[in-house]
C-alpha positions as CSV (number, residue, x, y, z in Angstrom):
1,X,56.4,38.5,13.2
2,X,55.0,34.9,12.3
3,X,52.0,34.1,10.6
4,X,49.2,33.6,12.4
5,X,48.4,29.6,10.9
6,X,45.0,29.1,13.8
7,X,43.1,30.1,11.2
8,X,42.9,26.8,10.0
9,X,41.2,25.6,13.6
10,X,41.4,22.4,14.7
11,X,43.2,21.1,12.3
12,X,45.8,23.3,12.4
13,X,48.2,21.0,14.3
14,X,47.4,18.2,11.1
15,X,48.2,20.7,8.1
16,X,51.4,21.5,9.8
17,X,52.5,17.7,9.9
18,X,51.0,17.5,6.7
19,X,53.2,19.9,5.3
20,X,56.7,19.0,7.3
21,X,55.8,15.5,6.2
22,X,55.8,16.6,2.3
23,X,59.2,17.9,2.8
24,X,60.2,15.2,4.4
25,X,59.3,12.7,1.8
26,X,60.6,14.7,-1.1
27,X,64.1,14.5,0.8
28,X,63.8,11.4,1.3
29,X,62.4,10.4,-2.0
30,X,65.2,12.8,-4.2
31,X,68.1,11.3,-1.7
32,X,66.8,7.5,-2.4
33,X,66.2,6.3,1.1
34,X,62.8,6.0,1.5
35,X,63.3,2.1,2.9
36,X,66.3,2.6,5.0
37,X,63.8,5.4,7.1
38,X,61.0,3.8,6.8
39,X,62.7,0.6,8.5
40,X,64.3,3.2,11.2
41,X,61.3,5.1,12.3
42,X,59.4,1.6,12.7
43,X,62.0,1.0,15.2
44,X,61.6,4.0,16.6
45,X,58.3,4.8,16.8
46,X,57.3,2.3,19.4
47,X,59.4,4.4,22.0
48,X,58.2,7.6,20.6
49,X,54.7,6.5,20.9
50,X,55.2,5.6,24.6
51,X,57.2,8.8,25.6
52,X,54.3,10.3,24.0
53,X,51.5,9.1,25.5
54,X,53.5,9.2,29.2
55,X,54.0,12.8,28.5
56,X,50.5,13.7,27.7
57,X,49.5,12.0,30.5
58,X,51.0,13.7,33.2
59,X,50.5,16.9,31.6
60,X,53.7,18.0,30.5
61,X,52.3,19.5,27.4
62,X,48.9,19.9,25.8
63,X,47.5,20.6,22.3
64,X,45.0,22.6,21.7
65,X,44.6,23.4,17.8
66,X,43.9,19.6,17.1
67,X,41.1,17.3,15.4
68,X,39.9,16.0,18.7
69,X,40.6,12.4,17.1
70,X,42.4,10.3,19.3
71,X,44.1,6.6,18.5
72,X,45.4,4.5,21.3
73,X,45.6,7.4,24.0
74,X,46.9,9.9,22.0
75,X,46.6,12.7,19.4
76,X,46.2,11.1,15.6
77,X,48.3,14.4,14.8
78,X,51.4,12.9,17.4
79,X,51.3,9.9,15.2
80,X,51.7,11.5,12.4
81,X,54.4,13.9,13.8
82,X,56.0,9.9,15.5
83,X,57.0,9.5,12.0
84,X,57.6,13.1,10.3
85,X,59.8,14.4,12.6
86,X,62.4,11.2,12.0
87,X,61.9,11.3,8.7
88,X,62.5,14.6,8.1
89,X,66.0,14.3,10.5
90,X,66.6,11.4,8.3
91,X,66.2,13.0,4.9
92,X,67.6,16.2,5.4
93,X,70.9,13.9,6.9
94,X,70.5,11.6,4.2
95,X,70.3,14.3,1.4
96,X,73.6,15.9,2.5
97,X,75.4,12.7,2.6
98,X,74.8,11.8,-0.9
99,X,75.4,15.4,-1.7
100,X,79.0,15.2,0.0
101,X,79.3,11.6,-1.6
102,X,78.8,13.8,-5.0
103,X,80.6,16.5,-4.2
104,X,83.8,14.2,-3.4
105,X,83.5,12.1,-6.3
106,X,83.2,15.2,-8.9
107,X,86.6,16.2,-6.9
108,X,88.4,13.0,-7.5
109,X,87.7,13.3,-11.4
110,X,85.4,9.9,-11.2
């Protein structure tokens, strides 16, 4: 059984991307590729942000444990979670390449 996390209300939806986003820095930050992401999701987030808002739109989904604050058409929470859920793709991808980059040079005896 999960945990029950509405009990933080409508801002429920925020301390979860809050939280994803930690993790995602911390992988990012520990696998040294903060720049390269950031420079990825900037190129990405202008799609995002469209398929986004399109989907909201026509209903498609809806969110209902959010702040109620909205920036250009959509949720200030799907802005946030534009950005976390790239970069934490990204550092978890980038953290096990430079562990396998590691793990192959310990092998070689370098």
């Amino acid at each position: 059984m999960l945990p029950d996390i509405g009990v933080f209300g409508p801002y429920t939806y925020l301390v979860t991307e809050v939280v994803w986003g930690s993790v995602a820095l911390a992988l990012l930050w520990r696998a040294g590729a903060l720049r390269e992401a950031a420079r990825t999701i900037a190129v990405l987030y202008p799609i995002a942000y469209v398929w986004d808002w399109y989907t909201l739109t026509v209903g498609v989904f809806s969110i209902d444990l959010r702040t109620g604050v909205d920036l250009l058409g959509i949720p200030v929470e799907e802005h946030i979670f534009i950005v976390v859920v790239p970069a934490l793709v990204l550092g978890i991808h980038e953290t096990l390449r430079v562990r396998t980059s590691d793990d192959s040079t310990e092998r070689s005896g370098r």
